[in-house]
C-alpha positions in Angstrom: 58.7 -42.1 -39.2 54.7 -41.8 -40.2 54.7 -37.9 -41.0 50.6 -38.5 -40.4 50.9 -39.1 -36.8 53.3 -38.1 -34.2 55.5 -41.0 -32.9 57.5 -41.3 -29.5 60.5 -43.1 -30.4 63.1 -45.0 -27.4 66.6 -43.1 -27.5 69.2 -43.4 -25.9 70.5 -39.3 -24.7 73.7 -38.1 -23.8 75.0 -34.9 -23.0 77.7 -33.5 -25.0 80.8 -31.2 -23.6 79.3 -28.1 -24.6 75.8 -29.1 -22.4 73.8 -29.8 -25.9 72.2 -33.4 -25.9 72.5 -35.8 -28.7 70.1 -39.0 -28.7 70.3 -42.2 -31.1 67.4 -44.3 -31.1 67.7 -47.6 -29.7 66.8 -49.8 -33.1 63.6 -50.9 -34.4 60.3 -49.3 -33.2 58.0 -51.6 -33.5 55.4 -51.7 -30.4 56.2 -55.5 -30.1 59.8 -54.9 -30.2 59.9 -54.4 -25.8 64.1 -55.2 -26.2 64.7 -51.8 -28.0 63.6 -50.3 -24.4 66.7 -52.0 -23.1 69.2 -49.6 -22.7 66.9 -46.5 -23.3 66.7 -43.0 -21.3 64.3 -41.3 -22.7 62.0 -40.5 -25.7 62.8 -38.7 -28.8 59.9 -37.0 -29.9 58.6 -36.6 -34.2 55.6 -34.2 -34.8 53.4 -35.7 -37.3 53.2 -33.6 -40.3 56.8 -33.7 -41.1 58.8 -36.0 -43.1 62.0 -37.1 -42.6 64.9 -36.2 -39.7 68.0 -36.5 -40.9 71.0 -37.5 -38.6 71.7 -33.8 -36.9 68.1 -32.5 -36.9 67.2 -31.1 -33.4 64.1 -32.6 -32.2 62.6 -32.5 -28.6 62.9 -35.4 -26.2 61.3 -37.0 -23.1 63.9 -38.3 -20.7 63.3 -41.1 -17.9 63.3 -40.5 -14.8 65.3 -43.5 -12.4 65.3 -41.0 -9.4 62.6 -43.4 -8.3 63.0 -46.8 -7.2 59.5 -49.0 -7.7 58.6 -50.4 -4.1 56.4 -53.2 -3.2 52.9 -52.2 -2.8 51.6 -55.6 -1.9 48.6 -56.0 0.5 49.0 -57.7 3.6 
């Protein structure tokens, strides 16, 4: 994480038992690496000017939404 500018990294985000929601990030976060997307639900997100998150911080996250399919908008 770059504590001099906020950074949207891809997570995977799962709900717990008690309703809370953990996330893991998917790997490296590099804008070339596209294959960290794979597998992803959502965003986790780091506000820059902060350092480090250690395993258990909370942070706020984005998720995905798939309620959408993608249709074919091609003209005829």
């Amino acid at each position: 994480h770059h504590p001099d500018r906020t950074e949207f990294q891809r997570a995977v985000i799962t709900p717990r038992p008690d309703g809370t929601l953990t996330a893991a990030t998917t790997g490296g976060q590099q804008s070339s690496r596209l294959l960290s997307l794979h597998g992803a639900n959502g965003l986790i997100i780091l506000p820059h000017g902060q350092g480090d998150f250690p395993a258990g911080a909370q942070v706020e996250a984005m998720l995905f939404d798939f309620s959408q399919q993608a249709t074919d908008k091609t003209p005829t």
